[in-house]
NUKOLSE-811862 format. One record per residue: x, y, z of N, C-alpha, C, O in turn; residue number from 1. Coordinates in pm, 1 decimal. Example, Ala and Ser with C-alpha at 12.3 -4.5 7.8 and 13.67 -1.06 7.14 Angstrom:
REM NUKOLSE-811862
(rec (1319.0,-569.0,780.0),(1230.0,-450.0,780.0),(1320.0,-330.0,780.0),(1423.6,-331.9,846.5),1),
(rec (1285.0,-225.0,708.0),(1367.0,-106.0,714.0),(1290.0,3.0,787.0),(1340.9,113.8,803.9),2),
//
This chain:
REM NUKOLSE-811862
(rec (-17682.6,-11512.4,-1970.9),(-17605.7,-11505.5,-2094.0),(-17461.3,-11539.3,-2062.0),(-17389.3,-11488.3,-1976.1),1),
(rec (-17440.6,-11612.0,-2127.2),(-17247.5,-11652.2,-2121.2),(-17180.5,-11633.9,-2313.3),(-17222.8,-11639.2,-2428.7),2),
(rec (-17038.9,-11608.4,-2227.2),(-16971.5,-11577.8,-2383.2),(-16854.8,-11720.5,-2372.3),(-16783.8,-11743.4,-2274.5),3),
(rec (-16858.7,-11780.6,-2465.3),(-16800.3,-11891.8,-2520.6),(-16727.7,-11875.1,-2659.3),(-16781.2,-11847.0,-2766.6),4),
(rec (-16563.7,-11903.6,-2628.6),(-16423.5,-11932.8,-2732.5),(-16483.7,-12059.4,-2802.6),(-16483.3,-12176.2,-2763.7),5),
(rec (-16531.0,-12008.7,-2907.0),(-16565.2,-12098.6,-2975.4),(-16687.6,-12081.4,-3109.2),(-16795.1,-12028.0,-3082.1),6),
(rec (-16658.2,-12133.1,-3256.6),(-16692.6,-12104.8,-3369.6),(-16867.1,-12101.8,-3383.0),(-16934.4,-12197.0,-3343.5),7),
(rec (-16934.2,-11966.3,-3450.5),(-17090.4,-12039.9,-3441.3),(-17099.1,-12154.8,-3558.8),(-17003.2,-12160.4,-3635.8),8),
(rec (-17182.7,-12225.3,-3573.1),(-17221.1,-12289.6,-3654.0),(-17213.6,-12227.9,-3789.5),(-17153.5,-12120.9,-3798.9),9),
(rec (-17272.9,-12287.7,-3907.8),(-17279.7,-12212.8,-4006.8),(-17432.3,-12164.8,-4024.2),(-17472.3,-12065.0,-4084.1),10),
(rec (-17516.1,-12274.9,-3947.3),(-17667.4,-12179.1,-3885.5),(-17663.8,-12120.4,-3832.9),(-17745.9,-12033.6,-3862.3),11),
(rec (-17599.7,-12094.0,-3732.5),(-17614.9,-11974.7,-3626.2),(-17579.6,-11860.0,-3639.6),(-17645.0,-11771.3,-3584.8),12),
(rec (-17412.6,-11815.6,-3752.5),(-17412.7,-11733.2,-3832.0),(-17489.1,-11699.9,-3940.6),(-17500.1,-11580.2,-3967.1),13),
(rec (-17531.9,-11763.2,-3993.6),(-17643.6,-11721.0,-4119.3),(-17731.9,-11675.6,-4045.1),(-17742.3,-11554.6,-4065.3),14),
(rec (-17818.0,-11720.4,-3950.6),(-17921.3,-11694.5,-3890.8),(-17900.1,-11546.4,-3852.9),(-17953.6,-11460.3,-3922.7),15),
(rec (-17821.9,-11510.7,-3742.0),(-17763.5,-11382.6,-3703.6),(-17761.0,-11252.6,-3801.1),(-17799.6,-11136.2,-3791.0),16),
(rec (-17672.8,-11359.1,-3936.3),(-17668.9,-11208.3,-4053.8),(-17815.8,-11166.4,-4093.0),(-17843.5,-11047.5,-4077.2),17),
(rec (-17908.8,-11247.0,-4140.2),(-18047.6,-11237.0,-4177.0),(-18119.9,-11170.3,-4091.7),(-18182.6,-11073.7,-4135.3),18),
(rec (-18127.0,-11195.5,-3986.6),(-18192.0,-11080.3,-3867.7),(-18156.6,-10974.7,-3859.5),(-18243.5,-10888.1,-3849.5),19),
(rec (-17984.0,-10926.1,-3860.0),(-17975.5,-10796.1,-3885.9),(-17960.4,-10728.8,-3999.1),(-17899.5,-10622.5,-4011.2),20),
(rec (-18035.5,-10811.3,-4114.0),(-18089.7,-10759.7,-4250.5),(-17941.5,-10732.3,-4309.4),(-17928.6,-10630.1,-4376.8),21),
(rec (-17825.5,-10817.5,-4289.0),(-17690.2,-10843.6,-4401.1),(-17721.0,-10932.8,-4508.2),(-17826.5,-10994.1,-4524.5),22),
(rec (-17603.8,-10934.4,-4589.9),(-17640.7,-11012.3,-4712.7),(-17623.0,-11181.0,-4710.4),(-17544.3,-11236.2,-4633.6),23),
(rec (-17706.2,-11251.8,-4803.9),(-17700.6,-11398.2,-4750.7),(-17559.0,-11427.7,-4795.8),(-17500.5,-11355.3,-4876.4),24),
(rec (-17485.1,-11577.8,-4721.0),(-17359.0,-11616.1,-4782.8),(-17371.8,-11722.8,-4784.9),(-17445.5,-11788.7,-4711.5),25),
(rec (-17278.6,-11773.8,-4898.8),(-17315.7,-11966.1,-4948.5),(-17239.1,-12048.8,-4857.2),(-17116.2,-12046.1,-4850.9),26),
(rec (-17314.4,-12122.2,-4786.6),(-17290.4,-12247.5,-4670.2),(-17146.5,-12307.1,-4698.0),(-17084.5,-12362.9,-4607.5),27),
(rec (-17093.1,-12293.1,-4830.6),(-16982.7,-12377.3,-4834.0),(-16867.7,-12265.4,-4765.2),(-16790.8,-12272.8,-4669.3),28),
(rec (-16890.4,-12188.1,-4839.3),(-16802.9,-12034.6,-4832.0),(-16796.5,-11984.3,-4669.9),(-16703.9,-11927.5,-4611.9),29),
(rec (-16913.8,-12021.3,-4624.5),(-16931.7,-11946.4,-4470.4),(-16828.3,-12068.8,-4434.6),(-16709.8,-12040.9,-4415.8),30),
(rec (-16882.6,-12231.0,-4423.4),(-16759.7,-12295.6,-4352.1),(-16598.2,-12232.4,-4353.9),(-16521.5,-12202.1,-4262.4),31),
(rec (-16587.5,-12228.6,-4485.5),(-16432.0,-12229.5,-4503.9),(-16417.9,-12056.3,-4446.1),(-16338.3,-12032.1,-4355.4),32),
(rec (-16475.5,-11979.3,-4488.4),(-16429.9,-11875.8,-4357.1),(-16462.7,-11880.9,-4249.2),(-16395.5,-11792.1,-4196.7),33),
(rec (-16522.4,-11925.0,-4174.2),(-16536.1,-12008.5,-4024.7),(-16414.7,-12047.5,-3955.1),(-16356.5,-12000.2,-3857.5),34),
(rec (-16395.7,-12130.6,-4019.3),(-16335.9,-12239.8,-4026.1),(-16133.0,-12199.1,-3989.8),(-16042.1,-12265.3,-3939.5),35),
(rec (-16142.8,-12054.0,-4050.8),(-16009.2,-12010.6,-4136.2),(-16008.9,-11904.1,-3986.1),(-15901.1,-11872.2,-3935.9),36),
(rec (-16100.7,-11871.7,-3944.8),(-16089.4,-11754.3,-3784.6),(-15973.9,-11782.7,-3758.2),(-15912.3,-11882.3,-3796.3),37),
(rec (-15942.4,-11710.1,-3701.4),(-15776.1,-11664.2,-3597.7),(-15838.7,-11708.8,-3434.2),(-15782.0,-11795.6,-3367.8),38),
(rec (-15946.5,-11644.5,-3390.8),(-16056.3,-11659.5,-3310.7),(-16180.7,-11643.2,-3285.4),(-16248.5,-11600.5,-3378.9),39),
(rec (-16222.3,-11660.1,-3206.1),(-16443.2,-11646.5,-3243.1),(-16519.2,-11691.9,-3101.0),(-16503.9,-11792.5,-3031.8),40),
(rec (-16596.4,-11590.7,-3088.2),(-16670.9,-11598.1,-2972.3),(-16820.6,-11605.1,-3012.8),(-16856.7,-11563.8,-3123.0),41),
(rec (-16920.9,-11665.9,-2908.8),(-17025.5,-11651.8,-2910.8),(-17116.8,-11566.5,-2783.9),(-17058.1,-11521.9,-2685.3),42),
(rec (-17190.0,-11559.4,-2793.1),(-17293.7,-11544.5,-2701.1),(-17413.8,-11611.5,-2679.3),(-17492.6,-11613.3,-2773.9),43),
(rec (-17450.4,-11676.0,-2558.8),(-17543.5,-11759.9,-2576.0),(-17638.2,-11750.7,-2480.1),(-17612.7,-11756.9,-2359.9),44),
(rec (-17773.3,-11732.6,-2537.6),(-17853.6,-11697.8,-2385.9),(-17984.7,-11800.7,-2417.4),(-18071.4,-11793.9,-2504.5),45),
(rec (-17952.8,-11937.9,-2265.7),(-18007.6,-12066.5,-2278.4),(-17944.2,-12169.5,-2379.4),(-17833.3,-12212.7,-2348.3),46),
(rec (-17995.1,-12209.4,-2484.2),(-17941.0,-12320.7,-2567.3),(-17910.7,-12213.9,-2724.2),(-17840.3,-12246.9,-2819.7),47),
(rec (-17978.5,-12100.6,-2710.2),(-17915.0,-11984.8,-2814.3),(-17838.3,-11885.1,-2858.4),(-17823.4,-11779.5,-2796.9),48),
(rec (-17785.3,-11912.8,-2967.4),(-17670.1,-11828.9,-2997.8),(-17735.8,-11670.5,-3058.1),(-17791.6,-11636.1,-3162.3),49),
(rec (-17694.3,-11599.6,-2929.1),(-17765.5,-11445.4,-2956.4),(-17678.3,-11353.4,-2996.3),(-17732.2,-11246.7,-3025.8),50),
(rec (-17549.3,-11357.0,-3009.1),(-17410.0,-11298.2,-3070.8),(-17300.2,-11362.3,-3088.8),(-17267.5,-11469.3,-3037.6),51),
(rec (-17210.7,-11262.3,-3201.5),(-17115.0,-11387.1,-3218.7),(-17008.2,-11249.8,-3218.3),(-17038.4,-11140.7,-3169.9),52),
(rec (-16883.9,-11280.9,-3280.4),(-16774.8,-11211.3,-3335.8),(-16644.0,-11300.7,-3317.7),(-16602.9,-11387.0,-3240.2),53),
(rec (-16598.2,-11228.5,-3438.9),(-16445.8,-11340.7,-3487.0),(-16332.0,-11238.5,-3515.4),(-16358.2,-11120.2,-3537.1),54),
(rec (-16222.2,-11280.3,-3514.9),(-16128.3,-11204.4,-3604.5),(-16068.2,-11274.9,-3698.6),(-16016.3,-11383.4,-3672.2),55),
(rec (-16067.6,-11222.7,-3819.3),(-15973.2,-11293.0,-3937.9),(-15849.5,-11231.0,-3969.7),(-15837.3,-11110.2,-3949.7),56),
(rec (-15756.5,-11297.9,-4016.5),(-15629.3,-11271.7,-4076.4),(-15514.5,-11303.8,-4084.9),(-15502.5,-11425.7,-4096.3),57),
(rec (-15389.0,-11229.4,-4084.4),(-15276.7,-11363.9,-4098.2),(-15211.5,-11390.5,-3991.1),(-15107.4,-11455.9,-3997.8),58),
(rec (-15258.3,-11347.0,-3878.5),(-15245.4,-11379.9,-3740.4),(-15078.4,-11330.9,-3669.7),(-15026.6,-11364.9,-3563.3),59),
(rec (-15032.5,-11248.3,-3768.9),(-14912.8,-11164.2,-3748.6),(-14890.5,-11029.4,-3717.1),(-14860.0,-10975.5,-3610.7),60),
(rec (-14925.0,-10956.5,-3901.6),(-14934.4,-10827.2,-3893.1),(-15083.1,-10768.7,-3915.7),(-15073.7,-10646.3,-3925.7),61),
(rec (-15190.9,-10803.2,-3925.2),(-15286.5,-10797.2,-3965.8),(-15408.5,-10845.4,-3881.6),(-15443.2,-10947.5,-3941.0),62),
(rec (-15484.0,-10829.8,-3786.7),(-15639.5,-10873.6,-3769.6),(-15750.4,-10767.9,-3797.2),(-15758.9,-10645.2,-3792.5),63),
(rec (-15829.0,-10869.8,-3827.3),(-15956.1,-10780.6,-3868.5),(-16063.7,-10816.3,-3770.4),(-16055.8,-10936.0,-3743.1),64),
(rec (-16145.2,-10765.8,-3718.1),(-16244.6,-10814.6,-3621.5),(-16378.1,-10759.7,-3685.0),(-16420.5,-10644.2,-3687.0),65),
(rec (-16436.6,-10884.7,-3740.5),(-16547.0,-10901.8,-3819.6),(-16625.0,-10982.3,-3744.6),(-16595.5,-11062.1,-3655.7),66),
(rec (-16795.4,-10930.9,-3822.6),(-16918.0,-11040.2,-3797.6),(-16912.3,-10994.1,-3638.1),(-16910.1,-11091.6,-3562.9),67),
(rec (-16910.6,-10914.9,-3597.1),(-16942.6,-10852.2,-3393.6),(-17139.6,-10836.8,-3454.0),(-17184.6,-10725.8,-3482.5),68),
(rec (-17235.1,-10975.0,-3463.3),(-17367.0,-10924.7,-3441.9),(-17395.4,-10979.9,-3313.2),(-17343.0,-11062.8,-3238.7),69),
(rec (-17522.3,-10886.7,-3312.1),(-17607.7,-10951.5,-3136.3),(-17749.4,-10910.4,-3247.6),(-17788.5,-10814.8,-3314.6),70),
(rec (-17786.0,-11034.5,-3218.6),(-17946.0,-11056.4,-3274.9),(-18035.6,-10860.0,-3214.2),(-18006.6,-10836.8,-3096.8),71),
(rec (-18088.5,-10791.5,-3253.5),(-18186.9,-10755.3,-3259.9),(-18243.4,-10748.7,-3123.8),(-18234.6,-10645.5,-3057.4),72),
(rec (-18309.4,-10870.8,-3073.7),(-18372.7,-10828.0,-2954.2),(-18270.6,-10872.3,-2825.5),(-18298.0,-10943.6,-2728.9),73),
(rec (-18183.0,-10825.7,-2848.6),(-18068.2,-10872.0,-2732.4),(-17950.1,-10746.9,-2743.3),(-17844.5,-10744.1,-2680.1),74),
(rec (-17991.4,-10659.7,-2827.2),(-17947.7,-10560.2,-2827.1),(-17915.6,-10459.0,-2681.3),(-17979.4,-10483.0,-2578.8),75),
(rec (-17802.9,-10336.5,-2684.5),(-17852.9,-10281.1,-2549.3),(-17846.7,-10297.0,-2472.1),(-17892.1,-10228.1,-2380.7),76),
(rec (-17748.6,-10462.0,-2457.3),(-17791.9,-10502.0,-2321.3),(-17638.3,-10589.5,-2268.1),(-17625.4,-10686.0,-2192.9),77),
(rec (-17534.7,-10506.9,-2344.4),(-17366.5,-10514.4,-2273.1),(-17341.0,-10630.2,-2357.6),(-17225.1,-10660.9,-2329.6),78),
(rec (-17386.1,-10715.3,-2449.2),(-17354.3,-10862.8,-2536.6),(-17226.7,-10770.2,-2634.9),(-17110.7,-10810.3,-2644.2),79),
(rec (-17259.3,-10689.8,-2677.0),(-17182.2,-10631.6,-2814.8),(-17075.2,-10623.6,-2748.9),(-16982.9,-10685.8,-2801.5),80),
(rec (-17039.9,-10549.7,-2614.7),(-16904.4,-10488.6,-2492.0),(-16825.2,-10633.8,-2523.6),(-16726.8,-10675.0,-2585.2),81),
(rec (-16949.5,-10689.6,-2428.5),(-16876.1,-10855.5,-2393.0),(-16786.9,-10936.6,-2498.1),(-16672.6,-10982.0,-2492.9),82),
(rec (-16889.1,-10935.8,-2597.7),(-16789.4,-11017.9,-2741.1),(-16652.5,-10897.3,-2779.7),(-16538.2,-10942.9,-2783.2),83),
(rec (-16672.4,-10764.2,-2803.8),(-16546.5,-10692.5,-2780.6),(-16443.6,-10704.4,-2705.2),(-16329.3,-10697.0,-2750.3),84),
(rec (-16472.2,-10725.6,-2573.0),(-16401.8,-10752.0,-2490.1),(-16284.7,-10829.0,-2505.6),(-16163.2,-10823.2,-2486.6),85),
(rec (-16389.7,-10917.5,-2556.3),(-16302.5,-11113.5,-2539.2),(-16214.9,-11065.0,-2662.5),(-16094.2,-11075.7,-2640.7),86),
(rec (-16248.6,-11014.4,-2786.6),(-16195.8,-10995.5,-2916.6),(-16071.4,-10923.8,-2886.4),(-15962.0,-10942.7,-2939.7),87),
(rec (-16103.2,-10833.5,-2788.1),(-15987.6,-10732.1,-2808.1),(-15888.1,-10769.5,-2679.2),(-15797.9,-10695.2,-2640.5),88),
(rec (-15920.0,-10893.3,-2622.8),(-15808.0,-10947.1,-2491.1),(-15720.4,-11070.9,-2544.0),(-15617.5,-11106.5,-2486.6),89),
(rec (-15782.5,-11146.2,-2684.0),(-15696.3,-11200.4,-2824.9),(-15612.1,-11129.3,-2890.6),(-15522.0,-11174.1,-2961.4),90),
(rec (-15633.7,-11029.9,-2873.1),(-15598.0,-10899.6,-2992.3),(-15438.5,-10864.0,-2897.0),(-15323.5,-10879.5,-2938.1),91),
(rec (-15480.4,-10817.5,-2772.9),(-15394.6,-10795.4,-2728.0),(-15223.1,-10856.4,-2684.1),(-15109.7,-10808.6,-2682.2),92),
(rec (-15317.5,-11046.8,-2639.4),(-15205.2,-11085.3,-2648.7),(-15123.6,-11166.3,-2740.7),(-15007.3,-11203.4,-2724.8),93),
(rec (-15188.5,-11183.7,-2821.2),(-15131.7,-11212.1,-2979.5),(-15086.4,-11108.9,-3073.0),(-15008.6,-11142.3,-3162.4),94),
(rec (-15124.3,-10992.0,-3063.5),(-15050.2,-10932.6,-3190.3),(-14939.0,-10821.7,-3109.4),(-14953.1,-10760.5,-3003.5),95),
(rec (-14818.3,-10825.1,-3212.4),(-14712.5,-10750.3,-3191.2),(-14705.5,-10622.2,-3228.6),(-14795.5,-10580.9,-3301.6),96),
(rec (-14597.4,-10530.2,-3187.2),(-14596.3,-10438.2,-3225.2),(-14582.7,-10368.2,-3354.9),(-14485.3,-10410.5,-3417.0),97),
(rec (-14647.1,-10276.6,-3415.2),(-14677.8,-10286.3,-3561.3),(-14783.5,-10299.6,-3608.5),(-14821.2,-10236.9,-3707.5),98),
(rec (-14872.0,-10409.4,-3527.8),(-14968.6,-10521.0,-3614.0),(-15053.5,-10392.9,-3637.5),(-15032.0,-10280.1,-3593.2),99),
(rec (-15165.2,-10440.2,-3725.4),(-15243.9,-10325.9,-3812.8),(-15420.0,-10383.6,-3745.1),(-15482.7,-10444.3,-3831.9),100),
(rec (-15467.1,-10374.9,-3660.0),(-15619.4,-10395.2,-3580.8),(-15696.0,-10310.9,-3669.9),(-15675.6,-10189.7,-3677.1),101),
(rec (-15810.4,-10390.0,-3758.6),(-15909.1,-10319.4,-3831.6),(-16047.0,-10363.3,-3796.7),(-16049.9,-10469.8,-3735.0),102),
(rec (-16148.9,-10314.0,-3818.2),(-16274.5,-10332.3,-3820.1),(-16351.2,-10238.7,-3915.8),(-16296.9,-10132.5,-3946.1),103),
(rec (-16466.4,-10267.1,-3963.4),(-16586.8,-10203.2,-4051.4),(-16729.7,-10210.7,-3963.5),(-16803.0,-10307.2,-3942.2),104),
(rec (-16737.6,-10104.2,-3931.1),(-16865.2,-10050.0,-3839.7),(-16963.9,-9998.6,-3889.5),(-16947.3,-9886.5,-3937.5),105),
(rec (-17057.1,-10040.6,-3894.4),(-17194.8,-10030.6,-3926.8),(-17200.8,-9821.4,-3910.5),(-17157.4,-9735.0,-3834.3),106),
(rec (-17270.5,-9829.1,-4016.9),(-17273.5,-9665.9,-4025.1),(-17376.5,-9590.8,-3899.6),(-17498.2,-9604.2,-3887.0),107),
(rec (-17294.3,-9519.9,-3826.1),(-17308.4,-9451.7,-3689.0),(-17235.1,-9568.6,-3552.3),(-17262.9,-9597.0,-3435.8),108),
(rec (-17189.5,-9585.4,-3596.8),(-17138.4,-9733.1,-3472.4),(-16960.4,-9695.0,-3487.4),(-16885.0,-9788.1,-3459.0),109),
(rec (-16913.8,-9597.4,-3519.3),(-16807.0,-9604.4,-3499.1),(-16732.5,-9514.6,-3346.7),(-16617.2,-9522.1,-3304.3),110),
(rec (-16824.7,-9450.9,-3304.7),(-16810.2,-9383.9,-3148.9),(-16792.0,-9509.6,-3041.3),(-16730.1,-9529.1,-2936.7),111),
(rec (-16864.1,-9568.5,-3110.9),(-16906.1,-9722.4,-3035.6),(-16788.8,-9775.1,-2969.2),(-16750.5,-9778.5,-2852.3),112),
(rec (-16724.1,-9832.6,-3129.0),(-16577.4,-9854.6,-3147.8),(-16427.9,-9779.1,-3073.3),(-16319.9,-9826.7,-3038.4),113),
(rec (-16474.7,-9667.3,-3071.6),(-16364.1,-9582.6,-3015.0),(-16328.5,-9615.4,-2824.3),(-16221.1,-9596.7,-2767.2),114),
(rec (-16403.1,-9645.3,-2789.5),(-16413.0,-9708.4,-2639.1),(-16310.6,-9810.0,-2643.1),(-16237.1,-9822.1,-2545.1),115),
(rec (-16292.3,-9906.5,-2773.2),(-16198.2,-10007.5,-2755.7),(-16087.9,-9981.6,-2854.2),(-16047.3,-10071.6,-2927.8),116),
(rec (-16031.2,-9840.3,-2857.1),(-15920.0,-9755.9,-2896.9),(-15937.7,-9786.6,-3048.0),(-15836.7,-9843.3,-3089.9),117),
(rec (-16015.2,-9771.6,-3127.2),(-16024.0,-9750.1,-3286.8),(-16062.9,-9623.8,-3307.8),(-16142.8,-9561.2,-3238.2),118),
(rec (-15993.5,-9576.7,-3426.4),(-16014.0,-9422.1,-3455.6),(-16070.9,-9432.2,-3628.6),(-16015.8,-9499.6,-3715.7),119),
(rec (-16167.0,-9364.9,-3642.8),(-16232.8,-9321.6,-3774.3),(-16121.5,-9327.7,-3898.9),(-16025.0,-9264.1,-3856.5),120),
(rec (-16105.8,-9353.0,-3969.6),(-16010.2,-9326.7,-4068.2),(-16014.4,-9170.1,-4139.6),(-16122.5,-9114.6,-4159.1),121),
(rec (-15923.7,-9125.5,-4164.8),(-15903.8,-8966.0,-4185.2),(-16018.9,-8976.2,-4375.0),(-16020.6,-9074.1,-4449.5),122),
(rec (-16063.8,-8897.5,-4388.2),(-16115.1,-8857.1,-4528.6),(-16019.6,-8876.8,-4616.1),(-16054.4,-8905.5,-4730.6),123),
(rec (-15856.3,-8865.1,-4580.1),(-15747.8,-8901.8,-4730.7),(-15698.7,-9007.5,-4704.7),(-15580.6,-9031.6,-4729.9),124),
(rec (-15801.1,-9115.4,-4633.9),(-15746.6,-9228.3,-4642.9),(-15840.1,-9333.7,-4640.9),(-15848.8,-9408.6,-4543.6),125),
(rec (-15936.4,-9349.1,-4778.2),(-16064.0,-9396.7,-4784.4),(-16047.8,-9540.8,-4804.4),(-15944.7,-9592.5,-4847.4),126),
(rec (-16158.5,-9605.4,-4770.1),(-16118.4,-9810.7,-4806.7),(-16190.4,-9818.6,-4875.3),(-16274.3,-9729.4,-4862.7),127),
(rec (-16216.8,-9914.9,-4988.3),(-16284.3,-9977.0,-5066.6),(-16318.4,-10089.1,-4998.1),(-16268.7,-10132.7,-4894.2),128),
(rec (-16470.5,-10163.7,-5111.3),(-16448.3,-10283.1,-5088.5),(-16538.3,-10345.3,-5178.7),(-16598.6,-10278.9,-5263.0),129),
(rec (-16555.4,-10500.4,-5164.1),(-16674.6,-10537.6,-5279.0),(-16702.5,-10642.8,-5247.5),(-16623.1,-10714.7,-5186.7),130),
(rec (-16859.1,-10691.3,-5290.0),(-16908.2,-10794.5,-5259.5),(-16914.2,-10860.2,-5379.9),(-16944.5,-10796.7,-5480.9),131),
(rec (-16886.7,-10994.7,-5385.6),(-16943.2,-11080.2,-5529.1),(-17031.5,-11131.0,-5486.8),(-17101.0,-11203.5,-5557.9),132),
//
Protein backbone atom coordinates (compact mmCIF):
# COMPACT_ATOMS: atom_id res chain seq x y z
CA UNK A 1 0.00 0.00 0.00
CA UNK A 2 1.38 3.54 -0.79
CA UNK A 3 -0.16 7.01 0.00
CA UNK A 4 -0.06 9.45 -2.95
CA UNK A 5 -0.52 13.77 -3.00
CA UNK A 6 -2.85 13.60 -5.29
CA UNK A 7 -6.85 13.99 -6.26
CA UNK A 8 -9.09 10.57 -6.51
CA UNK A 9 -10.90 10.48 -9.53
CA UNK A 10 -14.48 11.24 -9.51
CA UNK A 11 -14.86 7.19 -9.70
CA UNK A 12 -12.80 6.43 -7.18
CA UNK A 13 -14.49 8.82 -4.82
CA UNK A 14 -17.94 7.83 -5.63
CA UNK A 15 -16.94 4.37 -5.50
CA UNK A 16 -15.40 4.74 -1.87
CA UNK A 17 -18.62 6.79 -0.61
CA UNK A 18 -21.04 3.84 -1.81
CA UNK A 19 -19.12 1.14 -0.04
CA UNK A 20 -19.16 2.88 3.09
CA UNK A 21 -22.95 3.23 2.60
CA UNK A 22 -22.68 7.56 2.28
CA UNK A 23 -24.93 9.42 0.21
CA UNK A 24 -24.60 9.43 -3.70
CA UNK A 25 -23.16 12.92 -5.22
CA UNK A 26 -23.69 14.34 -8.81
CA UNK A 27 -20.43 13.79 -11.00
CA UNK A 28 -20.51 17.38 -11.96
CA UNK A 29 -20.63 18.64 -8.30
CA UNK A 30 -18.03 15.95 -7.07
CA UNK A 31 -15.53 17.44 -9.92
CA UNK A 32 -15.88 20.96 -8.93
CA UNK A 33 -15.36 20.02 -5.25
CA UNK A 34 -12.43 17.89 -6.16
CA UNK A 35 -11.19 19.97 -8.03
CA UNK A 36 -11.53 23.14 -5.38
CA UNK A 37 -9.24 20.75 -2.45
CA UNK A 38 -6.63 22.78 -0.67
CA UNK A 39 -5.05 19.09 -0.66
CA UNK A 40 -5.87 15.28 -1.15
CA UNK A 41 -4.35 12.08 -0.64
CA UNK A 42 -4.95 8.66 -1.72
CA UNK A 43 -4.27 5.27 -0.83
CA UNK A 44 -3.54 2.73 -3.17
CA UNK A 45 -3.09 -0.91 -2.83
CA UNK A 46 -1.82 -2.34 -6.50
CA UNK A 47 -3.61 -0.32 -9.33
CA UNK A 48 -6.52 0.52 -6.45
CA UNK A 49 -7.65 3.31 -4.80
CA UNK A 50 -8.51 1.86 -1.20
CA UNK A 51 -8.60 5.39 0.70
CA UNK A 52 -8.67 8.76 0.14
CA UNK A 53 -8.90 12.14 2.28
CA UNK A 54 -8.79 15.88 1.39
CA UNK A 55 -9.02 19.09 3.10
CA UNK A 56 -11.27 21.91 1.97
CA UNK A 57 -11.33 25.58 2.58
CA UNK A 58 -10.04 28.98 2.32
CA UNK A 59 -6.66 27.88 2.83
CA UNK A 60 -6.03 30.72 5.53
CA UNK A 61 -8.19 30.72 8.50
CA UNK A 62 -10.19 27.76 8.00
CA UNK A 63 -9.51 23.85 6.94
CA UNK A 64 -11.76 21.24 7.07
CA UNK A 65 -10.49 17.68 6.62
CA UNK A 66 -13.17 15.78 4.87
CA UNK A 67 -13.99 12.46 2.87
CA UNK A 68 -10.86 10.45 5.34
CA UNK A 69 -12.66 6.84 3.75
CA UNK A 70 -10.70 3.47 3.57
CA UNK A 71 -12.94 1.04 1.68
CA UNK A 72 -14.36 -1.55 4.16
CA UNK A 73 -12.10 -4.37 3.63
CA UNK A 74 -8.90 -2.41 4.16
CA UNK A 75 -10.04 -1.27 7.24
CA UNK A 76 -7.83 -1.80 10.59
CA UNK A 77 -5.04 -1.90 8.96
CA UNK A 78 -3.04 1.81 9.73
CA UNK A 79 -4.57 3.34 5.93
CA UNK A 80 -7.00 5.75 8.01
CA UNK A 81 -3.41 6.87 10.47
CA UNK A 82 -1.57 7.13 7.15
CA UNK A 83 -4.03 9.47 5.14
CA UNK A 84 -4.26 11.49 8.68
CA UNK A 85 -0.98 11.73 8.87
CA UNK A 86 -0.23 13.23 5.48
CA UNK A 87 -3.53 15.55 6.18
CA UNK A 88 -2.40 16.74 9.30
CA UNK A 89 1.61 17.37 8.10
CA UNK A 90 -0.42 19.98 5.29
CA UNK A 91 -2.28 21.21 8.10
CA UNK A 92 0.61 21.92 9.94
CA UNK A 93 2.67 23.65 7.63
CA UNK A 94 0.24 25.76 5.98
CA UNK A 95 -2.01 27.02 8.47
CA UNK A 96 -1.22 29.91 10.87
CA UNK A 97 -1.83 30.77 14.05
CA UNK A 98 -5.51 31.18 14.79
CA UNK A 99 -6.50 28.98 11.88
CA UNK A 100 -9.74 27.04 12.90
CA UNK A 101 -8.83 22.77 11.93
CA UNK A 102 -12.32 21.03 11.68
CA UNK A 103 -13.50 17.66 10.89
CA UNK A 104 -17.02 15.57 11.15
CA UNK A 105 -16.46 12.03 12.47
CA UNK A 106 -18.48 9.34 11.89
CA UNK A 107 -20.50 8.61 15.10
CA UNK A 108 -18.08 6.75 17.68
CA UNK A 109 -14.86 7.75 15.65
CA UNK A 110 -14.20 10.75 17.48
CA UNK A 111 -11.56 9.11 20.20
CA UNK A 112 -10.10 8.15 16.94
CA UNK A 113 -9.62 11.74 16.09
CA UNK A 114 -8.28 12.87 19.35
CA UNK A 115 -4.77 11.09 18.69
CA UNK A 116 -4.36 13.83 16.00
CA UNK A 117 -5.21 16.65 18.72
CA UNK A 118 -9.12 17.23 17.91
CA UNK A 119 -11.37 17.62 20.81
CA UNK A 120 -15.27 16.77 20.82
CA UNK A 121 -17.11 19.96 20.69
CA UNK A 122 -18.62 21.00 24.17
CA UNK A 123 -22.73 20.30 24.24
CA UNK A 124 -23.13 24.49 24.15
CA UNK A 125 -21.58 24.51 21.15
CA UNK A 126 -23.62 22.35 18.68
CA UNK A 127 -23.06 22.39 14.53
CA UNK A 128 -25.62 22.07 12.17
CA UNK A 129 -25.71 20.99 8.86
CA UNK A 130 -27.66 19.95 5.65
CA UNK A 131 -27.73 18.02 2.76
CA UNK A 132 -29.64 19.06 -0.53
Amino acid sequence: MEIKHRLPSIEEYQKLRNVVGWWDTDANATKVALNNSLFSVVAIEGETVVGIGRIAGDGGLYFYIQDVIVHPDYQSKGIGKALMKELMTYIKKTAKPGSYIALMSAKGLEKYYEAFGFEARNDDAPGVFQIV
